[in-house]
PyMOL CGO cylinders between C-alpha atoms (Angstrom):
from pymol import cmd
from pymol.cgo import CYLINDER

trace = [
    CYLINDER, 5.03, 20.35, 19.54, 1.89, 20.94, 17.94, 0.3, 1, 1, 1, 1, 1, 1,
    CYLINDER, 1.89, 20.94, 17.94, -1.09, 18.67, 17.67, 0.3, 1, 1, 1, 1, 1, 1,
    CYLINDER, -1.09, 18.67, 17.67, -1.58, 17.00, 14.38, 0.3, 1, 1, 1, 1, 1, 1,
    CYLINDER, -1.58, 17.00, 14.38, -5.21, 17.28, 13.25, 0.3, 1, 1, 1, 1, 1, 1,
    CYLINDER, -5.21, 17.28, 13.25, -5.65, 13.99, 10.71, 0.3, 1, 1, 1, 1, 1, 1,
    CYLINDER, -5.65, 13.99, 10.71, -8.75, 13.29, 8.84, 0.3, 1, 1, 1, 1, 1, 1,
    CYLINDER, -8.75, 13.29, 8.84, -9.39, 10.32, 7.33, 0.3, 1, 1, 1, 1, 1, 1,
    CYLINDER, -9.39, 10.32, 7.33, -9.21, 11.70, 3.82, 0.3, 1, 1, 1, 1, 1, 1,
    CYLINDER, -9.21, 11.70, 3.82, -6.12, 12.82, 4.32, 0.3, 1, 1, 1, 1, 1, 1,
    CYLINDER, -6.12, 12.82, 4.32, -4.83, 9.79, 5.91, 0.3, 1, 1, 1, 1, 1, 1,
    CYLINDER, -4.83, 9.79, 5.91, -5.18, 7.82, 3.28, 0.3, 1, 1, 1, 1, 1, 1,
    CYLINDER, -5.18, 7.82, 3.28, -3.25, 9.82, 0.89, 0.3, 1, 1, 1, 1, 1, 1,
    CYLINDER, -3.25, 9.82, 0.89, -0.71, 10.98, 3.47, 0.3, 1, 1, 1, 1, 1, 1,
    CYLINDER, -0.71, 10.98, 3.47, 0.07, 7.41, 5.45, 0.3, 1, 1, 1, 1, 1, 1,
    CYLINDER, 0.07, 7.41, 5.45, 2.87, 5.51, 5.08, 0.3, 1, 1, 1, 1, 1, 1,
    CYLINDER, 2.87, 5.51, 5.08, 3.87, 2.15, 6.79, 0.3, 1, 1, 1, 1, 1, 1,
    CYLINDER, 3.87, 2.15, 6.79, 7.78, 1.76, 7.05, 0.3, 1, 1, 1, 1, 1, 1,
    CYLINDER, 7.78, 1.76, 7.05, 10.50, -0.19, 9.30, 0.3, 1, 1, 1, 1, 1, 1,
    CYLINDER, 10.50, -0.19, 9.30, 12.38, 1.22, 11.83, 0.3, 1, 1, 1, 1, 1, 1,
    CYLINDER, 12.38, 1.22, 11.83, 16.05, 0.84, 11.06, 0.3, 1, 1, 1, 1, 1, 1,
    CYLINDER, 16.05, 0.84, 11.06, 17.25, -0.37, 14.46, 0.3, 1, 1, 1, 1, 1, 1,
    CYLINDER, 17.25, -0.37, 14.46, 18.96, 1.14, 17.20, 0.3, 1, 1, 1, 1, 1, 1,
    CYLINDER, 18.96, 1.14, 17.20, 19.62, 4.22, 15.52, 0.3, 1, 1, 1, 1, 1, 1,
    CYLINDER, 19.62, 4.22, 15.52, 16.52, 5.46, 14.48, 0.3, 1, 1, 1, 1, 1, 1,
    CYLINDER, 16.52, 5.46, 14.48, 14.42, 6.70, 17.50, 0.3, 1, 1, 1, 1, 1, 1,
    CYLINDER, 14.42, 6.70, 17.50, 10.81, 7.40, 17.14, 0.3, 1, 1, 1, 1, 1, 1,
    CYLINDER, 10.81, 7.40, 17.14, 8.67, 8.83, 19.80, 0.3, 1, 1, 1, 1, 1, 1,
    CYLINDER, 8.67, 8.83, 19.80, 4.97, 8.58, 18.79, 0.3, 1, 1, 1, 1, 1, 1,
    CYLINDER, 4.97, 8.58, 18.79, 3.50, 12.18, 17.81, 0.3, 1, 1, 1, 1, 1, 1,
    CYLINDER, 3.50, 12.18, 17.81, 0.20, 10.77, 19.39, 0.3, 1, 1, 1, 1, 1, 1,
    CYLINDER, 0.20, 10.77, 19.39, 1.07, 10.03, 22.67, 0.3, 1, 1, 1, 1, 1, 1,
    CYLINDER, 1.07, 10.03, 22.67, 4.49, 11.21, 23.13, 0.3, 1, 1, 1, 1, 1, 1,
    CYLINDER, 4.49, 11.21, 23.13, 6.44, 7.98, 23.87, 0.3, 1, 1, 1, 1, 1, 1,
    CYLINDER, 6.44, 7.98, 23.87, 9.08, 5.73, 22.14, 0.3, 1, 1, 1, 1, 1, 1,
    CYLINDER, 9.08, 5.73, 22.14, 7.86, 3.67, 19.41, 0.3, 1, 1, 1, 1, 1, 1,
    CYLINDER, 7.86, 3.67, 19.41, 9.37, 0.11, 19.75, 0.3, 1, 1, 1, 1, 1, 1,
    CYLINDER, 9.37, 0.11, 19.75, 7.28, -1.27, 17.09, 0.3, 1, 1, 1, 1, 1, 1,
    CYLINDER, 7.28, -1.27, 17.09, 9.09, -3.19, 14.16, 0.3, 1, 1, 1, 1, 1, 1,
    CYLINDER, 9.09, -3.19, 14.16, 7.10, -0.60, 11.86, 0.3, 1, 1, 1, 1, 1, 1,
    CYLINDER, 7.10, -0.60, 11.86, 6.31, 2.94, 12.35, 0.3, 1, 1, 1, 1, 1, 1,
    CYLINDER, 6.31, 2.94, 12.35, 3.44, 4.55, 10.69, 0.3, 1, 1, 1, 1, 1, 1,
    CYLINDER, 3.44, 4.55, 10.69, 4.59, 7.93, 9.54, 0.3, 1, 1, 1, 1, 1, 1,
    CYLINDER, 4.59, 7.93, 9.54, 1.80, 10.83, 8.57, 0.3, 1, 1, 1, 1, 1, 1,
    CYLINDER, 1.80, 10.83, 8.57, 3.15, 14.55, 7.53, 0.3, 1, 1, 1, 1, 1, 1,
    CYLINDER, 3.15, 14.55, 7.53, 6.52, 13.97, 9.08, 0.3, 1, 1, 1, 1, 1, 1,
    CYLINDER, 6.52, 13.97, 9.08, 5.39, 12.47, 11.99, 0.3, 1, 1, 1, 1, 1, 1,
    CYLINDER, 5.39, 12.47, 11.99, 5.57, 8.97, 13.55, 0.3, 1, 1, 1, 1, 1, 1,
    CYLINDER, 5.57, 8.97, 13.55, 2.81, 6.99, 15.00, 0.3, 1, 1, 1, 1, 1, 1,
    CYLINDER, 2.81, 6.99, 15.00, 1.86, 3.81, 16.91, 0.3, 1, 1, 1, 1, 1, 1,
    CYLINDER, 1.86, 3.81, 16.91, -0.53, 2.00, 15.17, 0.3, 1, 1, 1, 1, 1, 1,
    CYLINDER, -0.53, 2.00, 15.17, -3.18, 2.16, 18.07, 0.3, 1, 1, 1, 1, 1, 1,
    CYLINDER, -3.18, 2.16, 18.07, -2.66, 5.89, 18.42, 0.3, 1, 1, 1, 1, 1, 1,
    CYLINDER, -2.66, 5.89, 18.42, -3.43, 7.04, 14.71, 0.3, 1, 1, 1, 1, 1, 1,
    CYLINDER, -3.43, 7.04, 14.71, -7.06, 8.34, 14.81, 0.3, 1, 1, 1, 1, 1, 1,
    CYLINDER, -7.06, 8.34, 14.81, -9.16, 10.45, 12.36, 0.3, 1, 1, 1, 1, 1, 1,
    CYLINDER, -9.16, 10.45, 12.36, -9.36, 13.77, 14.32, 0.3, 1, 1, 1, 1, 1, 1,
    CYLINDER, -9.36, 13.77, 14.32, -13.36, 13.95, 13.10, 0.3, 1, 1, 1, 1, 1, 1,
    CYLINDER, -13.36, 13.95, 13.10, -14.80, 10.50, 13.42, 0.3, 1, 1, 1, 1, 1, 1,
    CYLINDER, -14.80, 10.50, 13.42, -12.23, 8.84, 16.00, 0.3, 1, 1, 1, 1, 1, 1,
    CYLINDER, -12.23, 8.84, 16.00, -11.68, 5.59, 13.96, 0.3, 1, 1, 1, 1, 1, 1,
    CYLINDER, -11.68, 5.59, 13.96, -8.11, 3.99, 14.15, 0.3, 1, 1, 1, 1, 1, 1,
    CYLINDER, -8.11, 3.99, 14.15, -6.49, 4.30, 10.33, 0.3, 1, 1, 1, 1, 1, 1,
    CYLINDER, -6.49, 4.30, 10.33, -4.80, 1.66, 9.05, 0.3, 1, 1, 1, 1, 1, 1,
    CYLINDER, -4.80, 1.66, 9.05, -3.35, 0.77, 5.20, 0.3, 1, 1, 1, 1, 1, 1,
    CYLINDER, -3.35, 0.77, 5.20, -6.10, -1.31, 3.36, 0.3, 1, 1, 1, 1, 1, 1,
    CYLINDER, -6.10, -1.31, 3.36, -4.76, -3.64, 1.21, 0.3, 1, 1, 1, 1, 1, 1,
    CYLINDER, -4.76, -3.64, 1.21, -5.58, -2.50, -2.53, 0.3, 1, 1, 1, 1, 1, 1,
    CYLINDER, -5.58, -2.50, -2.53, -6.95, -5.76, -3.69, 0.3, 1, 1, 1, 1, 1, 1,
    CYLINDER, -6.95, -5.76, -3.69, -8.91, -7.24, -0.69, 0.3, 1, 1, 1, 1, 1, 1,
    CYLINDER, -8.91, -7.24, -0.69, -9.51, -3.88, 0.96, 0.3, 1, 1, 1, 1, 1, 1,
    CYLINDER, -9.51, -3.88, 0.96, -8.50, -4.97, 4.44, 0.3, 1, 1, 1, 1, 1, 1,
    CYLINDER, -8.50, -4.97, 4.44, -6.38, -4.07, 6.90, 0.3, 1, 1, 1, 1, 1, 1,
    CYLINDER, -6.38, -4.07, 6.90, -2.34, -4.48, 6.66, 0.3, 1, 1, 1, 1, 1, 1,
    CYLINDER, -2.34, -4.48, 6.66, -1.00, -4.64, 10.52, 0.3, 1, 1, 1, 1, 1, 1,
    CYLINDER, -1.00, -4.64, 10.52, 2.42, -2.48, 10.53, 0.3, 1, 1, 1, 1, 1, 1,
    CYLINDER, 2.42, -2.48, 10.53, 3.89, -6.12, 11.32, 0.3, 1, 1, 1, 1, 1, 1,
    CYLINDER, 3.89, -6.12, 11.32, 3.00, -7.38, 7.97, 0.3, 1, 1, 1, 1, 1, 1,
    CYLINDER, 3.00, -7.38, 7.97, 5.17, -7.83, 5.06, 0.3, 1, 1, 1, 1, 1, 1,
    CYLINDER, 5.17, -7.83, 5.06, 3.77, -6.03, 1.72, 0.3, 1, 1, 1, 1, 1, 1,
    CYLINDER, 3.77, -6.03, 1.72, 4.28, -5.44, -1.83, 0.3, 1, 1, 1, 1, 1, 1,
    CYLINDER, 4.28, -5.44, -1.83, 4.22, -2.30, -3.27, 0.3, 1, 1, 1, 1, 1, 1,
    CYLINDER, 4.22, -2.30, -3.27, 3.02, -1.11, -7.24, 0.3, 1, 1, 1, 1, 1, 1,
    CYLINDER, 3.02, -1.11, -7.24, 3.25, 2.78, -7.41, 0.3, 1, 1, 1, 1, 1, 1,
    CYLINDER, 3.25, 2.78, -7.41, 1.35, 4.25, -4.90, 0.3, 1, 1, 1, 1, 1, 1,
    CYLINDER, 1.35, 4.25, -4.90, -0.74, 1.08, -4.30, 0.3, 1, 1, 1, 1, 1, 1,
    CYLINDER, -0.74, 1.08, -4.30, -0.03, -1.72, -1.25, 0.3, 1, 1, 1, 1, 1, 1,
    CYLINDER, -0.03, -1.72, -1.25, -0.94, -5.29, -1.22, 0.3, 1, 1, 1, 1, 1, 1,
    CYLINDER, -0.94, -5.29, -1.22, -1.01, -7.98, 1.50, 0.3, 1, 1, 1, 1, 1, 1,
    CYLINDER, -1.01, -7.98, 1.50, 1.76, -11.14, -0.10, 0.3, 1, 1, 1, 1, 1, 1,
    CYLINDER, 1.76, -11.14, -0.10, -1.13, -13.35, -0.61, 0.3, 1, 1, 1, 1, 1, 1,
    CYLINDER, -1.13, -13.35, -0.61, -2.64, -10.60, -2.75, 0.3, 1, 1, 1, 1, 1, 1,
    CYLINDER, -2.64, -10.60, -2.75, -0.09, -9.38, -5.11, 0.3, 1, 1, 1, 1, 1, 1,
    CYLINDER, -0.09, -9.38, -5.11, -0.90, -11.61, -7.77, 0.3, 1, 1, 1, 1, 1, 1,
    CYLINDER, -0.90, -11.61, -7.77, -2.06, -11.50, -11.79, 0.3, 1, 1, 1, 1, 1, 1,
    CYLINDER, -2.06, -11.50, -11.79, -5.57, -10.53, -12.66, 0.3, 1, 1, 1, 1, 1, 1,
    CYLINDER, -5.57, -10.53, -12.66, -5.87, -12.90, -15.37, 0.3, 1, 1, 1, 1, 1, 1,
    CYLINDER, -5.87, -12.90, -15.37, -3.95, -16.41, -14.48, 0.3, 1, 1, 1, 1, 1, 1,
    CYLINDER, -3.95, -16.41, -14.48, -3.71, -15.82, -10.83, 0.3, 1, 1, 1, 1, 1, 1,
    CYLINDER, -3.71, -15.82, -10.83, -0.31, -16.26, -10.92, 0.3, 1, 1, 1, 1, 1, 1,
    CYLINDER, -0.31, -16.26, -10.92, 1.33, -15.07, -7.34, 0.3, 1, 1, 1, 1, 1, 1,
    CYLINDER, 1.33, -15.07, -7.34, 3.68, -12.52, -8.58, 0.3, 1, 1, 1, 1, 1, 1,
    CYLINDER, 3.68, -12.52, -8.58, 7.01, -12.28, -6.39, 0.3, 1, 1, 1, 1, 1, 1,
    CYLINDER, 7.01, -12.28, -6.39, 9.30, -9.68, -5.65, 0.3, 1, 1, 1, 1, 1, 1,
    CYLINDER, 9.30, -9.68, -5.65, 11.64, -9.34, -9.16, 0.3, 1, 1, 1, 1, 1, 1,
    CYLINDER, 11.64, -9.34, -9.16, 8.81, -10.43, -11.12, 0.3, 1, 1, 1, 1, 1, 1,
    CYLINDER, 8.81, -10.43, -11.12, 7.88, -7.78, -13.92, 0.3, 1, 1, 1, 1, 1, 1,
    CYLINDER, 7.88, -7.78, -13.92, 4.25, -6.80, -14.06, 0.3, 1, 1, 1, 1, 1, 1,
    CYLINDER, 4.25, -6.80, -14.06, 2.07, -4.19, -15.09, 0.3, 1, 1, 1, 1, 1, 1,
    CYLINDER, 2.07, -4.19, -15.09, -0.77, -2.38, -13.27, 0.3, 1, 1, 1, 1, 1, 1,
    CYLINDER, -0.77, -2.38, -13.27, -3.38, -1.53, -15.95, 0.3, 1, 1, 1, 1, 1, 1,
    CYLINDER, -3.38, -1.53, -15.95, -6.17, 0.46, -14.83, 0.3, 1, 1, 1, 1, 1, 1,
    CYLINDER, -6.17, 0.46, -14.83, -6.08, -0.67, -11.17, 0.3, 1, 1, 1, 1, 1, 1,
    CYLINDER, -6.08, -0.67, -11.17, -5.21, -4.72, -12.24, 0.3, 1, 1, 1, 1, 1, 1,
    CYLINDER, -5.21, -4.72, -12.24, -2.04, -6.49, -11.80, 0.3, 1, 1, 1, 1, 1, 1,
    CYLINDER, -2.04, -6.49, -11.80, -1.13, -8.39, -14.77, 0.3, 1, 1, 1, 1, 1, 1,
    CYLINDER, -1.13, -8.39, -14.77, 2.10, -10.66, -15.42, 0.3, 1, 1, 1, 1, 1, 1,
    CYLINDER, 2.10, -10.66, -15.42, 3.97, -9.59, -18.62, 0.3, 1, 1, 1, 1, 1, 1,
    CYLINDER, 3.97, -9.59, -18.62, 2.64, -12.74, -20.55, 0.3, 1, 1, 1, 1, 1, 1,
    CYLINDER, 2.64, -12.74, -20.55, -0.79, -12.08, -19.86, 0.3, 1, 1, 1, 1, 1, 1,
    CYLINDER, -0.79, -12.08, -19.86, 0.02, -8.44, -20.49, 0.3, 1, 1, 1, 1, 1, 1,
    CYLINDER, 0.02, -8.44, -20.49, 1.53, -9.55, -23.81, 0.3, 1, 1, 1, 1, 1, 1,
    CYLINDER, 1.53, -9.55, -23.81, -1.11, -11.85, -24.34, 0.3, 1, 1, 1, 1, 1, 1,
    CYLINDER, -1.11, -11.85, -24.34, -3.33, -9.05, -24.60, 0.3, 1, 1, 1, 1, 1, 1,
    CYLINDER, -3.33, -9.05, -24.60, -1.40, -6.16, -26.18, 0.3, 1, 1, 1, 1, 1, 1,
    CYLINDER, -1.40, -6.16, -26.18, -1.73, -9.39, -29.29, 0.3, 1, 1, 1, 1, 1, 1,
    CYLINDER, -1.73, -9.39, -29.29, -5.54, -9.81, -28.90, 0.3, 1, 1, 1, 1, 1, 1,
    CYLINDER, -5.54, -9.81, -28.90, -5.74, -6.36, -29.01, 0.3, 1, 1, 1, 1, 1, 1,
    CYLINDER, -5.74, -6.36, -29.01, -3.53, -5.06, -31.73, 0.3, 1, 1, 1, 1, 1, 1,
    CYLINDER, -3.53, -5.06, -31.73, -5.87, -8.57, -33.55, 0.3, 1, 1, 1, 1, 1, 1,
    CYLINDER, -5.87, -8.57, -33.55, -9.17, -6.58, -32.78, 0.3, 1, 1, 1, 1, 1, 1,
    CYLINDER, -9.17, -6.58, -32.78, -8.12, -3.00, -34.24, 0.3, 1, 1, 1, 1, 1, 1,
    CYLINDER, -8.12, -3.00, -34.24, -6.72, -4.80, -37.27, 0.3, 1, 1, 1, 1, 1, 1,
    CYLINDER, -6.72, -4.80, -37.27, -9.69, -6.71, -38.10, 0.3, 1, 1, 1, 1, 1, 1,
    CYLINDER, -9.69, -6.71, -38.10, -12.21, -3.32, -37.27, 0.3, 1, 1, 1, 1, 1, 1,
    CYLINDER, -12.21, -3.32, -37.27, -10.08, -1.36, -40.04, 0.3, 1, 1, 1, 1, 1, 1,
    CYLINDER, -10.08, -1.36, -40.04, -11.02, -3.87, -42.38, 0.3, 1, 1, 1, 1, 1, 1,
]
cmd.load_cgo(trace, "trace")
């Protein structure tokens, strides 16, 4: 097998944080060579990884996924939600505007980087379409 070099720039693009679907799937850790028992498996270019073995091959520090809104670190054991390529800790998956937690089912949009419910994205798609009315006048 041959070593994986992983850079931090890369891992963030390239990382991926998914369950292990039982008995059937059998990861071995491309890190350290030995069975991952973990309830999630962080996978990088194909590979699988232990959360305490993924390390930037330059600098040394441990990569985990941040969470997009609060920027810190989601354990492999946490549950997330997901917006395009973006991840979110539970607590922190909610609307930009009325703070509204937002739950799996709910529709939402995510507007340059923001979460929004549909009303408040309604809401403003109004106010807007309002403003460039009234500036034509």
């Amino acid at each position: 097998m041959t070593h994986l070099r992983l850079f931090c720039f890369y891992l963030y693009y390239l990382l991926s944080v998914s369950p292990l679907s039982g008995a059937s799937e059998r990861a071995v850790c491309a890190g350290c060579t030995r069975m991952i028992s973990d309830r999630f498996v962080m996978r990088v270019a194909d590979a699988s990884w232990h959360e305490g073995c993924l390390r930037c091959a330059a600098c040394q520090r441990l990569f985990a996924t941040k969470c997009s809104s609060c920027l810190q670190k989601i354990a492999p054991s946490e549950f997330v939600m997901r917006a395009l390529e973006r991840v979110y800790h539970l607590s922190c998956f909610y609307c930009c505007v009325c703070e509204r937690q937002l739950c799996q089912g709910d529709k939402f949009v995510l507007k340059e980087g923001q979460l929004l419910c549909k009303n408040d994205y309604e809401r403003e798609k109004i106010l807007l379409g309002t403003i460039r009315v009234r500036m034509r006048m």
